[in-house]
Every structure is written in structure tokens, then in C-alpha cells.
N, C-alpha and C positions, 0 to 999 in steps of 0.2 A: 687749090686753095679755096676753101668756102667757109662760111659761117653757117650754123644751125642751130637753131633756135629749138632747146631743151621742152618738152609739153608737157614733163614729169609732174604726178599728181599728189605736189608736196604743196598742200596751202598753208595758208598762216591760221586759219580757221580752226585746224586742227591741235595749235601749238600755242599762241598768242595769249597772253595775261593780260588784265585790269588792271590799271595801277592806282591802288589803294588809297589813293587822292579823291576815286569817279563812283560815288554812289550810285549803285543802277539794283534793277528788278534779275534775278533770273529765274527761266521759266515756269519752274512751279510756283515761285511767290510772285510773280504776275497773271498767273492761273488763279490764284486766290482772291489778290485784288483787286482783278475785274469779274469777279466771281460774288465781289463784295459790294462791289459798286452796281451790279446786275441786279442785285437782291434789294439792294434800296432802290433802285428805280423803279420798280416794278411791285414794293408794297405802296407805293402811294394811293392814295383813296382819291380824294378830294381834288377836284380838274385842274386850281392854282396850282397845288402840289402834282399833278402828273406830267402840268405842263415845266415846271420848273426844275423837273429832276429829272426830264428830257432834256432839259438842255445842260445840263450839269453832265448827264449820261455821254452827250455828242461831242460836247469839250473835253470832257476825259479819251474820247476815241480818238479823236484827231490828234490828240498829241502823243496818244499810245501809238496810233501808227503812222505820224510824217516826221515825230522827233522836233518839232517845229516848239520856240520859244512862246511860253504862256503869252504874252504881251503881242505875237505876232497870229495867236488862235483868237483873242479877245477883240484886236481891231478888225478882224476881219468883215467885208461888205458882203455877204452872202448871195444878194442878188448878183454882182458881178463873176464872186470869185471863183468859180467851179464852173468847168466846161466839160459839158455831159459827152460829148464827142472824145475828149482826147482821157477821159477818169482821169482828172487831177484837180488839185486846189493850186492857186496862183497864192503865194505868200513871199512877204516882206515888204520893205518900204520902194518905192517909186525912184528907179534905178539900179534897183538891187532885186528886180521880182524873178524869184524861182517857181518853176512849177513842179507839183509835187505827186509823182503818182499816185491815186487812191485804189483801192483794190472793188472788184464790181457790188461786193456785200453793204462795205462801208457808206460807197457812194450811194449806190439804191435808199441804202437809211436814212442819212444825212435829206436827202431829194425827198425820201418819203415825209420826213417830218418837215420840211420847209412848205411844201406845197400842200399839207393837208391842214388839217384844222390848228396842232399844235403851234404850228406855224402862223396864225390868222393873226395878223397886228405886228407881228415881229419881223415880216420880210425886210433883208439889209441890214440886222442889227440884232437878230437871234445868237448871235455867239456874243454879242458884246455887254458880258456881265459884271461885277464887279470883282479880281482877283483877290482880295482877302475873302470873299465869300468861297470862290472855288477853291481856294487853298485849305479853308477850315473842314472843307467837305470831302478833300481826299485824306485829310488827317484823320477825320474820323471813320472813315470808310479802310485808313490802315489799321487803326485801331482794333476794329470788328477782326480784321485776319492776323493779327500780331505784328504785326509792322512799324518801324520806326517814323517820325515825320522826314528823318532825311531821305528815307526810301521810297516814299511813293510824296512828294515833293513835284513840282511840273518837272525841273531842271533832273531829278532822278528818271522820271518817263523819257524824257529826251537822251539821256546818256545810254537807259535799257532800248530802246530803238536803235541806238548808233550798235551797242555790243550785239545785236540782233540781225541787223546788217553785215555784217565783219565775220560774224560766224556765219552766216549762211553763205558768204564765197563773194557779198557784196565789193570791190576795187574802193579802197580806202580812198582814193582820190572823189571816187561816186557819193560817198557817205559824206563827204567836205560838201558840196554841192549841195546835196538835199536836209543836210543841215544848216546851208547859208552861212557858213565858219568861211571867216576869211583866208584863214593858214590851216596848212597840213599838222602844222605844229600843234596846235590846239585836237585835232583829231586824232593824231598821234597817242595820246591818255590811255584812248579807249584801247588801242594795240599795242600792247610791247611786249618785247620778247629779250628772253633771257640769252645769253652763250649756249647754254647746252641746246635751246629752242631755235637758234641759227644753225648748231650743227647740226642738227638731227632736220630741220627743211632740207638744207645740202644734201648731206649724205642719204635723205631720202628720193632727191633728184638724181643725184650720182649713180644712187644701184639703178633706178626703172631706164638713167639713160642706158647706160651699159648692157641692160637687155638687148635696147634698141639697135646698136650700132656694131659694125665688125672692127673699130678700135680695139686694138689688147692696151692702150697705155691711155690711162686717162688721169687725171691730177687736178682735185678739188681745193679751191682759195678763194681768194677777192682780190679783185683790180687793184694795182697802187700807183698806173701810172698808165695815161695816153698821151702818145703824139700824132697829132692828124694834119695832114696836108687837106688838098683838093681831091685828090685821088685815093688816097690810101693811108692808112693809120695803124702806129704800130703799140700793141696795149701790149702792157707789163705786170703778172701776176704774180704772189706769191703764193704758196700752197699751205697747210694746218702746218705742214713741218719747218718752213721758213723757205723752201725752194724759192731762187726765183725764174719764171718760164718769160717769154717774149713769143709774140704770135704777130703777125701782118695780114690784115683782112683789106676790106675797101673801104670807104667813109662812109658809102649807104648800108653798110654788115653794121658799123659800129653806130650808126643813130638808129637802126630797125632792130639791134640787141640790146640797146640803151647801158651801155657800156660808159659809167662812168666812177671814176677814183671812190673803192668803198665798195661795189658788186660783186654780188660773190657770184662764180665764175667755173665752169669747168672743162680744163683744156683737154683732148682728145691728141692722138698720134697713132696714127694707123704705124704696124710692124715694120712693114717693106720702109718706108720711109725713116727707119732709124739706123744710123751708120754704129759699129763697133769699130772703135781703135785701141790700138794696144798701148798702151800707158808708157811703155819702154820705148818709145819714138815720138820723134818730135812732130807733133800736131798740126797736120795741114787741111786748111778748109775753113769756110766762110759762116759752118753752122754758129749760130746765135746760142743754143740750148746745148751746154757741155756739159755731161753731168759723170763724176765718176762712182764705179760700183764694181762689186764683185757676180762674177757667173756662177750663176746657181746650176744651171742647168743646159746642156748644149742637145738639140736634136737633129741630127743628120737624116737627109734624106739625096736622090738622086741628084738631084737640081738647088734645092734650097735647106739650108740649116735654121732652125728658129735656137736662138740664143736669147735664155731666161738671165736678170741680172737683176742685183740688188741694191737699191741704193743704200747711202750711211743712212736714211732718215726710216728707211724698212720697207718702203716703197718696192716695186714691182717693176721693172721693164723691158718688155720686148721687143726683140728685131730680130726680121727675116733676112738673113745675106746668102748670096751665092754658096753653091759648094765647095767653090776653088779661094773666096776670099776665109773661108772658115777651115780651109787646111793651109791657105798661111797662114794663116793666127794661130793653129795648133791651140783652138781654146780648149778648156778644160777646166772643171769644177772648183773655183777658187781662186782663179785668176783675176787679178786688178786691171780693168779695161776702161777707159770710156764710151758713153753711148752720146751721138751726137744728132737734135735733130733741125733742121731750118725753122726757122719763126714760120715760114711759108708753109709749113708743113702742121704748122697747129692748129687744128678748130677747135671755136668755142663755141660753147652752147650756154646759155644763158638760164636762169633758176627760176621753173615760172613761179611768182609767191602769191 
């Protein structure tokens, strides 16, 4: 009896939609307009003007790469908030402070313009401008590249940082965090996925497990049902075809699989551990997992027969029995049998997403 934990390289990243409620940038029209915002910084002539489209330029970065709420880049105390040691920015309100990784380019910049001239007068209060100023100034800077005001908006840079995160393989619980959202709920916007985009993670975990493993019987679903003691816990599956499997692992397999009602799930059953019985007699034994099917296929050999069987739902299943229990059964190509396997005999492997 073990659990195994699936490491199949099926992410959400590769699958996941936007739900058409979440204005955000992707990546070439954020190539554009900071591409846009690059080129008005850097026409400025006159020192008021270089120093004041520096800071327009550093609030726009900051919120391009920590996703961080306009209102939480604008109070910001500059003298305190960035610790050159750890690359981050300290944001939010007092109780609620996250720290926020910055990457060593950013930080360099951000340090370069506080400590040098641009900087002279403003330490502590360089980012705290007036928000209908910088909002008219990424309107117009969408402008310049074709851009709507709802697309490059702060609240749309904060949403294109979240979908930025999530597609590079970022753990959506991580992205809740460094966005300071209280619920997953609310994070949830930026990933959803459709039916077909749940089958296809699965069944993309399913095949790379099956490489893995010398299981012949494995059976893709989601959890509909746990019962756990102190020791031991027995979780109940159903399959795409409506099967339902029962499995018994330990209660540290089932909190270290994170195994709860709603997990898609795929159970394993090694050969040798599947019993065939003959449908014409009456059924003795304690296995949990009875399923009936027709044999497709029987292979004899000295010692052991592998019997191929089909279930109603079109499914596959193998067992290896003796020689002698496969000349009484006298099976053969079309016989109605069932295959029986213990809950004890199930592993499951979990869907990394």
C-alpha cells in the first residue's frame, strides 16, 4: 500500500484563460507601452521636466513589475521602504506589510535615481505624486501605441503582472500574496479553465504518469468522497465514465496528496493484484473494487496468464493469475467475468497543476 505523488508536467500555464471581466496588457502590447513611456522619458529637455518624468517613468515600473495597487506605489516612504539586502519593496498598510521581490535591474534604477541628483529634495516622498496626474499620463502614453484607457489604467498593469506570473509556472496561492488580495477568490479571475482544459491537464498527467510506472490498470477522475480516522483514510473516486474506485492509504499520504472532495485524481492497480472471477458463481471475498467485463484477450504462459478484459464504459483491465487458477476458469475471448481489486491495492497519484 503506498501513495505517490504524480510530478507530471501538465501546468495550468499552458491551458488557463482570462476571464473577460480582467483587463490586462499581453506581451507585445506591454512591449509597446513601455516602449512608449520609455520614449517620453527620455525626450525631456528641460531639468523640471527630466526630473518629473523620472518619476512618472519609476511609478510606472513599480507597478509594471510588483502588480502593487496605485494608492499603495503613491504612499510609499522611500527612505524606509526597500532593503538593498533582501531586493524588495515593503508594501501595504501597517499590519498587512508584504514584501515584494524586485529584480537587481529595477532595484539598481529605482537606488540609482533616489541617491543621485534626481533625487535631491525628494528623499521619502519621491513616489508620492498626485494619482489623477499619473493616470492622465499613462492615458496618454496608451494613446501614442494604440491603447485603450481601460488597458494600460494602474488596475490593468496590476492584473497584466498577475497573468504574467500564472503563466510563467508562478503557484496562484504565491500571486494572492504578492498581490496583497485577501481571497483566492478574487485571484481566481486571472485563471480559469474550461472542461476541455481540466481534461486535457489530467489526461496530460495520466499519459507522462504511465510512462512512469509498471502499473497496466490506471483510472482518471476526482475525489467525491473521504473518510479519515487517526490512522488511515479511505477516499472514494469516480472516473470520466462514472466508475466508482475506493482506495485506503494513511492520513499523512492523504494531507501530503492534498486529497480533498473535487481533486482530480488518478488511481493505479498493479496486474498481479487483480483477482478474476467467474460471473457464473457466487462471489466470495472482501475486495471493495468489483467491476464486471468481458475478456478480450487471455495469454498463457508456464507459471502465469495475463488476462486482458473490458469494461462496459470501454476501459482496459489487467490481471496476472496463476496457470492453474486460468485452466479453471477455462477463460476465453468473450467471457463475462469480473475483476476484483482491494481498496488496499489502489495508489493514487495526485495532478501536479
Amino acid at each position: 500500500m503506498s501513495s505517490v505523488k504524480s510530478s507530471s508536467k501538465a501546468y495550468p500555464r499552458d491551458f488557463f484563460n482570462v476571464s473577460d471581466h480582467v483587463n490586462y496588457l499581453e506581451p507585445s502590447e506591454m512591449r509597446e507601452f513601455e516602449q512608449a513611456f520609455r520614449q517620453w522619458k527620455v525626450s525631456a529637455v528641460r531639468a523640471d521636466s527630466v526630473q518629473a518624468r523620472e518619476r512618472m517613468w519609476l511609478i510606472f515600473l513599480m507597478l509594471r513589475h510588483t502588480g502593487a495597487r496605485l494608492g499603495e506605489i503613491l504612499s510609499l516612504d522611500d527612505s524606509i521602504a526597500f532593503d538593498a539586502e533582501g531586493l524588495f519593496v515593503r508594501l501595504g498598510r501597517e499590519g498587512r506589510i508584504r514584501e515584494v521581490p524586485l529584480s537587481n535591474e529595477l532595484f539598481s534604477e529605482v537606488m540609482a535615481a533616489l541617491e543621485g541628483p534626481l533625487g535631491c529634495g525628494l528623499r521619502g516622498t519621491f513616489f508620492q505624486v498626485d494619482p489623477g496626474y499619473f493616470r492622465r499620463i499613462c492615458y496618454a502614453r496608451g494613446k501614442d501605441c494604440g491603447l485603450s484607457k481601460d488597458h494600460v489604467c494602474p488596475k490593468s498593469l496590476r492584473n497584466t503582472r498577475a497573468v504574467e506570473m500564472l503563466r510563467s509556472g508562478v503557484p496562484i496561492t504565491i500571486v494572492k500574496e504578492v498581490l496583497g488580495q485577501s481571497s483566492l477568490d478574487l485571484t481566481a479571475n486571472f485563471q480559469q479553465f474550461s472542461t476541455g482544459d481540466m481534461q486535457s491537464i489530467v489526461r496530460t498527467a495520466h499519459n507522462a504518469m504511465r510512462k512512469r510506472t509498471s502499473a497496466r490498470n490506471s483510472f482518471v477522475g476526482h475525489v467525491i468522497g473521504v473518510v479519515e480516522d487517526s490512522v488511515m483514510a479511505e477516499v472514494t473516486m469516480e472516473t470520466r465514465s462514472g466508475m466508482v474506485l475506493s482506495s485506503v492509504i494513511t492520513s499523512d499520504s492523504l494531507r501530503n496528496l492534498k486529497l480533498v472532495k473535487g481533486a482530480p485524481v488518478i488511481a493505479t492497480v498493479k496486474a498481479p493484484l487483480v483477482n478474476v472471477i467467474s460471473c457464473r458463481k457466487t462471489p466470495v471475498g472482501s475486495a471493495r473494487n468489483r467491476f464486471k467485463g468481458t475478456v478480450i484477450r487471455v495469454t498463457d504462459s508456464p507459471v502465469l496468464s495475463e488476462v486482458l478484459g473490458r469494461l462496459p464504459d470501454g476501459s482496459d483491465v489487467c490481471a496476472l493469475i496463476s496457470e492453474q487458477s486460468a485452466k479453471e476458469l477455462a477463460l476465453k475471448s468473450g467471457d463475462e467475468m469480473e475483476f476484483w481489486f482491494k481498496a488496499l491495492s489502489v495508489v493514487l497519484n495526485t495532478v501536479q497543476l
